[in-house]
C-alpha positions in Angstrom: 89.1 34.6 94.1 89.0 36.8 97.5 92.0 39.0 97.5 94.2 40.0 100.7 96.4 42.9 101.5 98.3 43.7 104.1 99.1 47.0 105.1 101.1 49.1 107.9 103.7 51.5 108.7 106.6 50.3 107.8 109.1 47.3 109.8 106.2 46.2 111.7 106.6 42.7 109.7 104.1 42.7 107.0 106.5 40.5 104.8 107.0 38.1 107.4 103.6 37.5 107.6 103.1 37.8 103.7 106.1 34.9 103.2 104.2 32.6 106.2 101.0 32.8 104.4 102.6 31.9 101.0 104.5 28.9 102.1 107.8 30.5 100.9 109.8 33.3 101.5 109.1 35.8 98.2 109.3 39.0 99.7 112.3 40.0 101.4 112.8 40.3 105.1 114.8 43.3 107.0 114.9 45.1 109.7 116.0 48.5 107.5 112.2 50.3 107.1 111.0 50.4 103.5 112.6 47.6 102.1 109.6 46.3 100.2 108.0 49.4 97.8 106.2 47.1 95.1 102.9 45.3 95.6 103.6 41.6 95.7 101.0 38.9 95.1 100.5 35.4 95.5 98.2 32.1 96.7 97.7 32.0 100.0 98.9 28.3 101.2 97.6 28.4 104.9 93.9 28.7 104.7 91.1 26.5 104.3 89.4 28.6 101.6 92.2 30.0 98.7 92.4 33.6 98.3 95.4 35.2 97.0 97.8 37.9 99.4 99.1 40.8 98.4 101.9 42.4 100.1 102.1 46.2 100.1 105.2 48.8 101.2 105.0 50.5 104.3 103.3 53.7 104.6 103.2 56.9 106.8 106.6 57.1 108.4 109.3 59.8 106.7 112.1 57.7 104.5 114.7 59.2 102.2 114.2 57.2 99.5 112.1 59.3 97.8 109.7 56.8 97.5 107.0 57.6 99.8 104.1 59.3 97.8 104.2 56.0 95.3 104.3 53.6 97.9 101.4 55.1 99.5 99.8 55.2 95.7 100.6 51.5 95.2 98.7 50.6 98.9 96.0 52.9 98.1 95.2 50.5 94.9 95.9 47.3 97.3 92.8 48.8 99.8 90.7 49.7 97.2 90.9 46.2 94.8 90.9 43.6 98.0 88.2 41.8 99.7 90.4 41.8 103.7 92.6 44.0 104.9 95.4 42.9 107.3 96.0 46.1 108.7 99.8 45.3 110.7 101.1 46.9 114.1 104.2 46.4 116.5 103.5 45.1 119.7 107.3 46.1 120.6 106.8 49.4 119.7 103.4 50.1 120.5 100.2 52.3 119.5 101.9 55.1 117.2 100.6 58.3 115.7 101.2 56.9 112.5 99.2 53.4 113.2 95.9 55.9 114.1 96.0 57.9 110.9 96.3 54.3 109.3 93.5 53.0 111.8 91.5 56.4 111.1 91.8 55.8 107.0 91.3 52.2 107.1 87.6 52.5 109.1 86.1 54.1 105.9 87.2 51.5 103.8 84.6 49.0 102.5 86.7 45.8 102.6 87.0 44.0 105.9 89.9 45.1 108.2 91.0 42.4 111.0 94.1 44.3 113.2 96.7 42.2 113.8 99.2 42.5 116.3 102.5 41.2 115.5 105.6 40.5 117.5 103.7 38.8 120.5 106.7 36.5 121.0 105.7 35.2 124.4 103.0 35.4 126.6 104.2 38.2 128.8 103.6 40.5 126.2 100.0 40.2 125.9 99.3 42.8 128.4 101.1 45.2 126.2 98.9 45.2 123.2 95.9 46.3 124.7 96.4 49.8 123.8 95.7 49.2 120.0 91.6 48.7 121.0 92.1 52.9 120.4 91.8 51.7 116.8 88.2 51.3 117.2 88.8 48.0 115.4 88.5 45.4 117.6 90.6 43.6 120.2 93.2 42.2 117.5 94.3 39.3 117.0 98.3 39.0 118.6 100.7 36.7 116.6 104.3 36.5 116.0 105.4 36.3 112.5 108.8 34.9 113.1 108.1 31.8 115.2 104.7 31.6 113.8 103.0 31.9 117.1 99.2 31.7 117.0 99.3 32.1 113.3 96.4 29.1 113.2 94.1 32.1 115.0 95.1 34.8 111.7 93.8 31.6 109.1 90.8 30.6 110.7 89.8 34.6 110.9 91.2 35.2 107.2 88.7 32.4 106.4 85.7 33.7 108.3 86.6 37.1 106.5 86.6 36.2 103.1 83.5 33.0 103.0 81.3 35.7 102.1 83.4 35.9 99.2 84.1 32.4 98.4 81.5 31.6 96.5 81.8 34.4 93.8 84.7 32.6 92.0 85.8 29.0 91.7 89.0 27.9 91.7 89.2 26.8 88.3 88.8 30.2 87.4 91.8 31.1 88.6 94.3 31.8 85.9 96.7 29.7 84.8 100.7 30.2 85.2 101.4 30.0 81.8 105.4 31.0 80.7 107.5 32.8 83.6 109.4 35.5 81.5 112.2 36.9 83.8 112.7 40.4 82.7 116.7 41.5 83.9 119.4 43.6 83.4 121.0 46.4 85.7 119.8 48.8 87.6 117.6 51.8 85.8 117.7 49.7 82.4 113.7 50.2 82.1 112.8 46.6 83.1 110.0 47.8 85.4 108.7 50.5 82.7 108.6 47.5 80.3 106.6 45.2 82.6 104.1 48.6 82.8 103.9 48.9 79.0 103.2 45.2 78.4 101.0 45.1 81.6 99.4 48.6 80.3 99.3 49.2 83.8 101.2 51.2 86.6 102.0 47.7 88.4 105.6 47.9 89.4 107.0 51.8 90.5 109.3 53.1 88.3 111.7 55.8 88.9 115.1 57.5 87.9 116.6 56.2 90.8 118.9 53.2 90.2 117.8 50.2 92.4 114.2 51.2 92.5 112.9 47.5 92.7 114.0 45.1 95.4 112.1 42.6 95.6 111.2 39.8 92.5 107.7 40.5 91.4 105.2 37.9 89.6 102.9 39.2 87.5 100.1 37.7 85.5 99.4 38.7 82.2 97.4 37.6 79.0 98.6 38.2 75.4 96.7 36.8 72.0 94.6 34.1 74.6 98.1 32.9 75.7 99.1 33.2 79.8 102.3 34.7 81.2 104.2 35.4 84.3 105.8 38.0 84.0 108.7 38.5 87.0 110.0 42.3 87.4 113.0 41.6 89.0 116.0 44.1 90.8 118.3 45.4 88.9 122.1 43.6 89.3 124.6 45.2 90.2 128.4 44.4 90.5 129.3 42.4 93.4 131.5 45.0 95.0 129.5 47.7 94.5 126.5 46.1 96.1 127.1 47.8 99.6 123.9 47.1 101.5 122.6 43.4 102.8 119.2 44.5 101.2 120.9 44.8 97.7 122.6 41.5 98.6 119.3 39.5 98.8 117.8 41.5 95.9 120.4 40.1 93.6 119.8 36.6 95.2 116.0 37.1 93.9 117.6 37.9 90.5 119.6 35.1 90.0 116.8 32.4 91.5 114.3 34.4 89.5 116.4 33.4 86.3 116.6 29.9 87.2 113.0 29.4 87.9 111.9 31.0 84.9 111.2 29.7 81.3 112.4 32.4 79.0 114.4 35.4 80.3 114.7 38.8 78.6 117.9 40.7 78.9 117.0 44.7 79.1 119.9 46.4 77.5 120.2 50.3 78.0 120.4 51.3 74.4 121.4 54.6 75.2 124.1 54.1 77.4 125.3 51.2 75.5 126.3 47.8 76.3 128.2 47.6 79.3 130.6 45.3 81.4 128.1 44.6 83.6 125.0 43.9 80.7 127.9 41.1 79.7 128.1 39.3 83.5 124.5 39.3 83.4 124.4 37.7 79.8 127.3 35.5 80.9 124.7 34.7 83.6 122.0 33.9 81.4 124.4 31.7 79.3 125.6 29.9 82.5 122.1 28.9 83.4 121.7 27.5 80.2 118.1 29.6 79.9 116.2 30.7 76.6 116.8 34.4 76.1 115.2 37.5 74.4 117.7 40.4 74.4 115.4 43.5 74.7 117.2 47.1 73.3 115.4 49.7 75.3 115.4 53.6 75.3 115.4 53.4 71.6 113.9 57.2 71.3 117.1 58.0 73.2 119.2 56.4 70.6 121.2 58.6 68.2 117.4 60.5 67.8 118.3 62.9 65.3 119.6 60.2 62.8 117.1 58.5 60.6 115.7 54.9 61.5 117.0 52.6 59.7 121.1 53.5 60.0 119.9 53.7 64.3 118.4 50.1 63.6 121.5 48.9 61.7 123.9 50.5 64.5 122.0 49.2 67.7 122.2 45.6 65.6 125.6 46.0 65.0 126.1 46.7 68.5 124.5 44.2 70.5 126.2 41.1 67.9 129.6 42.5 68.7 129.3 43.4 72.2 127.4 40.0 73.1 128.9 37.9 70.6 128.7 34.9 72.8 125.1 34.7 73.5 124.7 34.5 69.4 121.8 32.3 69.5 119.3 35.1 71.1 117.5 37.2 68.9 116.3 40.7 70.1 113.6 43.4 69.5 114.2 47.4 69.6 111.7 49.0 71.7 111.1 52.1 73.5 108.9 51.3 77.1 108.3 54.6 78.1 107.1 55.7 74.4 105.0 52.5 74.3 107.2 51.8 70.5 107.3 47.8 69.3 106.4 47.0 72.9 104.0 44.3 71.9 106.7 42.7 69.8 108.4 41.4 73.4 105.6 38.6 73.5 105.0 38.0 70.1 109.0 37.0 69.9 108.6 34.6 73.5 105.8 33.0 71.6 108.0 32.6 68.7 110.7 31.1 70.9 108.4 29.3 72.6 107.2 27.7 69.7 110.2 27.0 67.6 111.5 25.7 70.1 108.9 22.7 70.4 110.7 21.8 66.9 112.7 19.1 68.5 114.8 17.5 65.8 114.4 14.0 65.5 117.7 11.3 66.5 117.6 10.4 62.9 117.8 13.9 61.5 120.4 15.4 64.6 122.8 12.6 63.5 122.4 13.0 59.8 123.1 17.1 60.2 126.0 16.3 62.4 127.3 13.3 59.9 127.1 16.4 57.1 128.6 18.7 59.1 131.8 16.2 59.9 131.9 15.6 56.4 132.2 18.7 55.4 134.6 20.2 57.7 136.3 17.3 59.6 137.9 17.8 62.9 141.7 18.4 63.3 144.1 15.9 64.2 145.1 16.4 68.0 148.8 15.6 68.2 148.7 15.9 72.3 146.6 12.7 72.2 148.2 10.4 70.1 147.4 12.2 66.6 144.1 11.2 67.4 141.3 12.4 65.2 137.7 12.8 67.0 134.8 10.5 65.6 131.4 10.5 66.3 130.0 7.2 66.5 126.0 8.0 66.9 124.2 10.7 69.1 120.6 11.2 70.7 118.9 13.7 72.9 118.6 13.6 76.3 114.6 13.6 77.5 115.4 15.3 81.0 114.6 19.1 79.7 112.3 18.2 76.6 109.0 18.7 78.3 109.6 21.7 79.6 107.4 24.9 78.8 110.4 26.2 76.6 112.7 23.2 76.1 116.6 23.0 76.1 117.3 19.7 74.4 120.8 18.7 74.9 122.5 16.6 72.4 124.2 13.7 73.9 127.4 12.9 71.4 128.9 9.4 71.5 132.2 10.0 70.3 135.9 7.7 71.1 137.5 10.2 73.3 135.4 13.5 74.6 139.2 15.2 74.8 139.3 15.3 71.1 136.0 16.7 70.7 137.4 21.0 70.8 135.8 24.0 71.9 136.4 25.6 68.4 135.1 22.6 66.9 131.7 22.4 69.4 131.0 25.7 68.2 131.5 24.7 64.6 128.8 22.1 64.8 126.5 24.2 67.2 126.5 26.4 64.0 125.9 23.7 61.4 123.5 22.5 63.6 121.5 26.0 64.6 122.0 26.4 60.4 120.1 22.9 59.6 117.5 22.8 62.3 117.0 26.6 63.5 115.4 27.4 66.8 115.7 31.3 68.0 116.6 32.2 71.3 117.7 28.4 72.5 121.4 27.7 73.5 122.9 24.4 72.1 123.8 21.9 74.5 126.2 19.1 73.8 127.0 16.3 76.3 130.2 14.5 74.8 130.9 10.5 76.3 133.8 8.4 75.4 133.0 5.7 73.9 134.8 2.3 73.1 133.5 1.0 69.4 132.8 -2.5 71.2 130.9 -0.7 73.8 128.7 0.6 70.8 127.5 -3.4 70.4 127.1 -4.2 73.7 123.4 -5.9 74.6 123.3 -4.4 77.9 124.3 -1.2 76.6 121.4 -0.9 73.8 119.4 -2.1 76.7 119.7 0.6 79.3 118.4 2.7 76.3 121.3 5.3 76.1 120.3 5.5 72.3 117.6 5.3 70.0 119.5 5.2 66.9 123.2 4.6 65.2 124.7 6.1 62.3 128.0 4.3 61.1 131.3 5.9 62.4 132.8 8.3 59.6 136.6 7.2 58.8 137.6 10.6 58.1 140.8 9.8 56.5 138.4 8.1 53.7 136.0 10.9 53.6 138.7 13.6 53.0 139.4 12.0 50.1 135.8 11.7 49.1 135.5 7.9 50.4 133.2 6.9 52.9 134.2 3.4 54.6 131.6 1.6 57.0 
């Protein structure tokens, strides 16, 4: 499929027009320079003949970022892998120093370069843009990526540029989406380094600098014939400490990138331990009710001089007391910048993936939960009445079971949902998780109060709210080893 990039100095709008060709906003927009540093790809949506678009970070102007010399690397891979260049200039501003360097640079290339002028807001502004035929690349073509202004001239050249190209691929050779795996954590926890390992590629920059990624990155990968997504996304930050309106919407991508996705991973910074702020962004994870991989990085940095197995033992015993609540993800111990157990990250989303396909019949869920009532019944609750909590039957819900990864939840029929006790939901999470395991999925119960007679209804069995019914346990019978029906 023909590949686009779009290049420039930077602020001249490049993700404007990236996010107008995409159908979407994906890159973030700003006028600080040199927000976006990472490439960003994905399907064009406005053209007649699909391509894909790649967004690149400015180049050529001086930031203090640091950043500069990879962000000119990463565009320098952009101009050399695409088909068309969109090669990005400021009306407003005008022909710069900076945008004939670029125009001198981008001549030699062998793609196709069409020159667009952006921020032609109105027509009085045409006369200002003549100037960039210095460029010795034409007349341009003048648009305005925030109103979208003339953007129908941009599609119909993008398609002229890349027919040539068309015909090389097909689109069913396009590769599929496959699992998204949201890869999070804070800042400088090694989540880009880990999407490079697995990617064995320098795709995302990676740098001491906390906050180095901004923007929430898709990118396609294969593992053992299977097809992922992977999405490199910013670090988060505490709220109060996130001080810039940039940071603001990088932490937006986060959290929408973790709701989107099938399966996230939680990078923890072995090293520097678990933190508060590794525990919001579990709490986060937990909240969202998402499949999760916990991913101990930096493990060469990890108590090095000790031997292997007492580090193993101590990072496990470490990440089950300091995350206790988010018990039902497993985790792997790697080291992304020595390349160590790095291939394990897929190898356990397959797992995941898989096991969780297991879906436990409505037969079997309500004989493990009949057990598990038997065996430990719930307390008396002398607030309600010295009420005892009874389950009368329970099913699963079908809303979240055909999903790539699926979250069953288990809806429980019981005669008062009040009785039915935090303490005791995690009790029967645990039988249940025991009987029927499935790594890496949280357990999701949906109590409803119930009136027996409701139970024999017609138009209740009708609506199909249940598939199957197990006879209410009299616990005061089954305490004493009697079971009464």
């Amino acid at each position: 499929m023909p590949t686009i990039a779009i290049v420039g100095r930077p602020n001249v709008g490049k993700s404007a027009i990236f996010n107008r060709l995409a159908g979407r906003k994906i890159a973030i927009v700003h006028d600080q320079p040199g927000v976006t540093r990472d490439r960003i790809s994905a399907p064009c949506k406005t053209t007649t003949i699909p391509c894909d678009i790649v967004d690149t970070g400015g180049i050529g102007a001086t930031l203090d970022d640091g950043f500069a010399e990879q962000v000119a690397f990463e565009v320098d891979i952009a101009i050399a892998t695409c088909n068309v260049i969109l090669f990005v200039v400021d009306a407003h501003e005008g022909l710069t120093p900076i945008d004939l360097a670029l125009g001198q640079k981008l001549r030699k290339a062998k793609a196709t370069v069409l020159l667009i002028i952006n921020k032609v807001d109105h027509d009085k502004h045409e006369a200002s843009w003549a100037e960039f035929s210095r460029l010795g690349l034409g007349t341009g073509i003048a648009i305005s990526a925030e109103h979208g202004r003339q953007f129908y001239l941009l599609n119909d050249a993008i398609d002229a540029a890349i027919a040539p190209f068309a015909d090389e691929t097909s689109p069913e050779e396009k590769q599929p989406e496959g699992m998204r795996i949201a890869i999070v954590g804070k800042p400088n926890a090694g989540k880009s380094s880990l999407a490079n390992a697995i990617l064995h590629d320098q795709r995302t920059i990676v740098s001491e600098v906390a906050g180095t990624t901004r923007d929430a990155i898709d990118l396609p990968c294969t593992f053992q014939k299977e097809h992922f997504t992977l999405i490199d996304t910013a670090g988060l930050r505490p709220r109060s400490r996130r001080d810039t309106s940039v940071e603001v919407f990088s932490a937006m991508r986060t959290e929408k990138a973790i709701r989107r996705a099938d399966l996230t991973l939680l990078v923890i910074d072995l090293a520097a331990g678990i933190t508060a702020q590794d525990r919001k962004i579990a709490q986060l994870i937990l909240a969202e009710e998402k499949p999760c991989l916990i991913v101990l990085n930096k493990f060469d940095l990890y108590h090095p001089g000790a031997k292997r197995k007492a580090r193993i033992e101590d990072a496990t015993e470490h990440v089950r007391r300091e995350l206790f609540f988010l018990d039902y993800a497993p985790f792997v111990i790697v080291s992304a910048k020595e390349n160590e157990a790095v291939e394990q990250v897929l190898k356990q989303s397959l797992r995941i993936r898989n096991e969780s396909r297991k879906i436990p019949g409505t037969g079997q869920l309500n004989r493990i939960l009949q057990a598990a009532i038997e065996k430990t019944p719930p307390p008396i609750d002398s607030k309600l009445g010295n009420k005892r909590m009874k389950l009368y039957y329970a099913t699963i819900a079908k809303d979240r079971t055909s999903e790539i990864v699926p979250v069953p939840t288990y809806i429980l029929f019981l005669n008062d949902k009040a009785l039915l006790k935090d303490s005791y939901k995690q009790y029967l999470t645990h039988q249940l998780r025991e009987a029927h395991p499935a790594p890496g999925i949280p357990t999701l119960f949906s109590p409803r109060s119930r009136e027996r007679r409701d139970l024999s209804s017609n138009t209740f069995a009708e609506k199909g709210h249940w598939s199957f019914m197990i006879s209410e346990i009299d616990l005061s019978a089954s305490i004493t080893g009697e079971r009464a029906y």
